[in-house]
N, CA, C and O atoms as CSV, one atom per row, in Angstrom:
chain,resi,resn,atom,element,x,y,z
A,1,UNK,N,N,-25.729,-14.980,18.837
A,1,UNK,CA,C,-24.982,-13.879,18.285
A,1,UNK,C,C,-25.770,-13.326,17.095
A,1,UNK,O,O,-25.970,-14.176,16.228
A,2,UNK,N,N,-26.259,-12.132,16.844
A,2,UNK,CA,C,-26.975,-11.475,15.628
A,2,UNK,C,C,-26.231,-11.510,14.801
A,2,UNK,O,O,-25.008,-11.581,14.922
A,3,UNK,N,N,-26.925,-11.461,13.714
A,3,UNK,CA,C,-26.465,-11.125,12.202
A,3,UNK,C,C,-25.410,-10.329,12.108
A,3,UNK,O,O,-25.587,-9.294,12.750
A,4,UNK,N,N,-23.990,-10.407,11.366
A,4,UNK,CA,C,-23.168,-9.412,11.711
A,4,UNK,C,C,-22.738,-9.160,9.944
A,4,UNK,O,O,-22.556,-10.111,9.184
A,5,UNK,N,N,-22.641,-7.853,9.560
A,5,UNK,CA,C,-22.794,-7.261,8.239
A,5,UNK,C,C,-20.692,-7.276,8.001
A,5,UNK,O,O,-19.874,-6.691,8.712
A,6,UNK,N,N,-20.399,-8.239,6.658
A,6,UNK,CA,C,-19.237,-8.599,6.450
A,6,UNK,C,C,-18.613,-7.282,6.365
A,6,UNK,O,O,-19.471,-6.400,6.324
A,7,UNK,N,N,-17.316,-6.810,6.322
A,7,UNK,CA,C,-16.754,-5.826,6.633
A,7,UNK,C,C,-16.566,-5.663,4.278
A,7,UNK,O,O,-16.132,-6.500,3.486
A,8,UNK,N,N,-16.926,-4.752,4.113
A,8,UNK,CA,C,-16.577,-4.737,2.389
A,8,UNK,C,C,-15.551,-4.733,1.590
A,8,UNK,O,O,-15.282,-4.988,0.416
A,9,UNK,N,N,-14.802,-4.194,3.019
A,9,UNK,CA,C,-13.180,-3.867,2.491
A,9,UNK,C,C,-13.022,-5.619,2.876
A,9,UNK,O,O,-13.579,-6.337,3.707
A,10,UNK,N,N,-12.016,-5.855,1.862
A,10,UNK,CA,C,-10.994,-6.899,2.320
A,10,UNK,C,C,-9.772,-6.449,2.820
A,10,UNK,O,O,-9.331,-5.322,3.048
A,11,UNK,N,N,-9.275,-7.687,2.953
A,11,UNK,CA,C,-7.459,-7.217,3.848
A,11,UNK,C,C,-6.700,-6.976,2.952
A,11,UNK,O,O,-5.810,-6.157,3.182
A,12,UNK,N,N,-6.820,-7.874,1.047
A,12,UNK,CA,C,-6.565,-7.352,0.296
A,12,UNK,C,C,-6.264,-6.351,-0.464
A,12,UNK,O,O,-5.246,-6.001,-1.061
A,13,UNK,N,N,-8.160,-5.620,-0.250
A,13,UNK,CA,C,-8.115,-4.348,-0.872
A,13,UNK,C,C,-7.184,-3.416,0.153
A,13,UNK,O,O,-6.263,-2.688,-0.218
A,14,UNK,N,N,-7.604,-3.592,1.437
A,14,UNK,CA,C,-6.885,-2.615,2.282
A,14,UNK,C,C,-5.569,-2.283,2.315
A,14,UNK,O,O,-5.193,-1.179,2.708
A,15,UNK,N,N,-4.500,-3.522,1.769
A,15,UNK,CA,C,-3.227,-3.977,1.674
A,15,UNK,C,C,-2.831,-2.521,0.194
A,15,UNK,O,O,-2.012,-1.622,0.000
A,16,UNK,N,N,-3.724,-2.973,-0.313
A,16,UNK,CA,C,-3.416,-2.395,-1.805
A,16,UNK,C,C,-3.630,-0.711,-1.335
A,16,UNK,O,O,-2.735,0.131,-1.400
A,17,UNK,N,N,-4.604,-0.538,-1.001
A,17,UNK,CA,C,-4.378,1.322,-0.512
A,17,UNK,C,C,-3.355,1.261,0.386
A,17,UNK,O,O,-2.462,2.092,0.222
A,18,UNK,N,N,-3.271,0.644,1.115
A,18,UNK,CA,C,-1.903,1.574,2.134
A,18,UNK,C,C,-0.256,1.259,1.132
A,18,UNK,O,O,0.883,1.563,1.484
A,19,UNK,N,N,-0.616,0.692,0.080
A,19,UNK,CA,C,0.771,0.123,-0.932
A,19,UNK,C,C,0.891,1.575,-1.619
A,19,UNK,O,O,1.847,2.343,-1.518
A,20,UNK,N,N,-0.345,1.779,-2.366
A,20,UNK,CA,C,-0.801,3.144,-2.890
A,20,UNK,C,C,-0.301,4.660,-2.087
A,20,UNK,O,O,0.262,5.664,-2.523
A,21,UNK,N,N,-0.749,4.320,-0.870
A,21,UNK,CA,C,-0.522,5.712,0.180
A,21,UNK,C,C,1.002,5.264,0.234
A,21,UNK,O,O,1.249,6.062,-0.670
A,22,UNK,N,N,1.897,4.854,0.421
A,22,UNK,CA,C,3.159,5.203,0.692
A,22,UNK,C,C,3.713,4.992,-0.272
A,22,UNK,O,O,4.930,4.953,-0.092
A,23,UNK,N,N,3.219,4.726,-1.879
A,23,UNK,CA,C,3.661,5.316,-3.124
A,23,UNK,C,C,3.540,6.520,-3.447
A,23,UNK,O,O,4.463,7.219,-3.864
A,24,UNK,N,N,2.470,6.849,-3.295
A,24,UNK,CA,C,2.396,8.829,-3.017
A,24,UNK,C,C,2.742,9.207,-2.415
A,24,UNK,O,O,3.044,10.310,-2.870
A,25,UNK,N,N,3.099,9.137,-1.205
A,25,UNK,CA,C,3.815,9.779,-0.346
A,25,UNK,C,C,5.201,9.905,-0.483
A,25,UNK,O,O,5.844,10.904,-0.161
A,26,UNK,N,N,5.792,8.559,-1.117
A,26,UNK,CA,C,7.275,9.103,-1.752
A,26,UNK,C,C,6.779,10.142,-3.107
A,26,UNK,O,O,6.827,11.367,-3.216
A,27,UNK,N,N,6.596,9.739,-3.465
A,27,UNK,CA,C,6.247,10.566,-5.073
A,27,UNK,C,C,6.253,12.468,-4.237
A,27,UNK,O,O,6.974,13.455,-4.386
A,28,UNK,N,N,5.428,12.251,-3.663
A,28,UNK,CA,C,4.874,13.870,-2.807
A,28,UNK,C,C,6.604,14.380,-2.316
A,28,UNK,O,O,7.031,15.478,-2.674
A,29,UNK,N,N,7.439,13.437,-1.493
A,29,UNK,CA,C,8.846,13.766,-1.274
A,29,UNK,C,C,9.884,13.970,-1.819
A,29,UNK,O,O,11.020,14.138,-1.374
A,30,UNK,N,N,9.299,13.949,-3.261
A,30,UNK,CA,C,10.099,14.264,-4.426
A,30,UNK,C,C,10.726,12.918,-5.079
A,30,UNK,O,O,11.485,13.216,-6.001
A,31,UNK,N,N,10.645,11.824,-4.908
A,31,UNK,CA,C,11.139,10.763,-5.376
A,31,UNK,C,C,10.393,10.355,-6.733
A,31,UNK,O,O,9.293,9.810,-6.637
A,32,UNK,N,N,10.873,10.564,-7.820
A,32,UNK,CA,C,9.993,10.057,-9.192
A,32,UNK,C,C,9.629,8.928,-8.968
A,32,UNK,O,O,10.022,8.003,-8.257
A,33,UNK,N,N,8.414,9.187,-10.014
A,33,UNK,CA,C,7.248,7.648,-10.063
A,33,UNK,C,C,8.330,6.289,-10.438
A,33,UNK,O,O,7.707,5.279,-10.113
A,34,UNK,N,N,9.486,5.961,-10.907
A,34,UNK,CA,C,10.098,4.976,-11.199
A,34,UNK,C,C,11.063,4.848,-9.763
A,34,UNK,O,O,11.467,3.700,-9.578
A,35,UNK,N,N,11.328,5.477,-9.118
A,35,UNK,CA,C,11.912,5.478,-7.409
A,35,UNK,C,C,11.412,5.129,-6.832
A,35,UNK,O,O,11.885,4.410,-5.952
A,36,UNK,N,N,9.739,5.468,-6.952
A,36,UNK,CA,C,9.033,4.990,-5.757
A,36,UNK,C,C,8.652,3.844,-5.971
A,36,UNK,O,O,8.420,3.119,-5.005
A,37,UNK,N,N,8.475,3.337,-7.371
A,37,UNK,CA,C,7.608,2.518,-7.442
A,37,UNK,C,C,8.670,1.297,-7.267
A,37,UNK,O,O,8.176,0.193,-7.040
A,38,UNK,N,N,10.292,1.414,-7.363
A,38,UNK,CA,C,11.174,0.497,-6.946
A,38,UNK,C,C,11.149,0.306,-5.295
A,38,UNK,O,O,11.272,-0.623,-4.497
A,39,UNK,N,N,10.954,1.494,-5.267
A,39,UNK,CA,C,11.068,1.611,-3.218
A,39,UNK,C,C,9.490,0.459,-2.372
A,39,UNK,O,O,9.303,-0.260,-1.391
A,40,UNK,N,N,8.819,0.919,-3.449
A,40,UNK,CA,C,7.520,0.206,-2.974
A,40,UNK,C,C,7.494,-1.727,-3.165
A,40,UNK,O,O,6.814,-2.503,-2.492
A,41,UNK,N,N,8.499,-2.092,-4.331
A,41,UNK,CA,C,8.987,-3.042,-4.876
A,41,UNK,C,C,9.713,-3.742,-3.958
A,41,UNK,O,O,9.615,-4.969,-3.931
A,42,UNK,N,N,10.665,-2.962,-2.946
A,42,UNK,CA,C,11.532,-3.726,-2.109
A,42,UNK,C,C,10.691,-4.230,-1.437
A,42,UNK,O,O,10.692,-5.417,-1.110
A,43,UNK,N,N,9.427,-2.993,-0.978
A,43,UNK,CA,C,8.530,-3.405,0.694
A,43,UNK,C,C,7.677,-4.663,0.154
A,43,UNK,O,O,7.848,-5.692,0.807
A,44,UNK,N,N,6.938,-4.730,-0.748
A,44,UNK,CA,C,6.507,-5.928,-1.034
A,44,UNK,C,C,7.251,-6.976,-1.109
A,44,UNK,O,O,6.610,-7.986,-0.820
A,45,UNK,N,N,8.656,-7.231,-1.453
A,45,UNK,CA,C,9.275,-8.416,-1.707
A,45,UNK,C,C,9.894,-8.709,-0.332
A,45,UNK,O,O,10.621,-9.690,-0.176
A,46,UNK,N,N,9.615,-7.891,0.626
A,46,UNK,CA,C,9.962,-7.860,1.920
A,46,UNK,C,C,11.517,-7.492,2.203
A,46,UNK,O,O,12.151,-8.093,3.070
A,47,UNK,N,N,12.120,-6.404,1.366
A,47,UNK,CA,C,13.648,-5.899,1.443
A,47,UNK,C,C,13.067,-4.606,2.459
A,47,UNK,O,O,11.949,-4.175,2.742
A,48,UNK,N,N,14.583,-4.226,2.857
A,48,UNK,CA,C,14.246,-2.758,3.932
A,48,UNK,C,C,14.279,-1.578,2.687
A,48,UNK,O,O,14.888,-1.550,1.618
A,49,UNK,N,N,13.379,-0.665,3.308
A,49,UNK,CA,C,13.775,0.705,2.687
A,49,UNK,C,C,14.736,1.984,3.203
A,49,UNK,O,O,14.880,2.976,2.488
């Protein structure tokens, strides 16, 4: 099997932009930065939105 070049992103970092993208995206729907950032709060602690 050849040399295979590690991917740079982690699953981490990747985790953290798509946390980001559907914090802006409420924010963009009119939900203030303290709404979203509770709304984003549930999805991480694993509550429904």
């Amino acid at each position: 099997m050849p040399d295979e070049i590690p991917d740079p992103i982690t699953e981490l970092a990747a985790a953290a932009v798509q946390q980001h993208e559907l914090y802006q995206a409420w924010i963009d729907a009119g939900f203030t930065r303290t709404e979203a950032l509770e709304l984003l709060k549930t999805v991480i602690l694993g509550g429904t939105t």
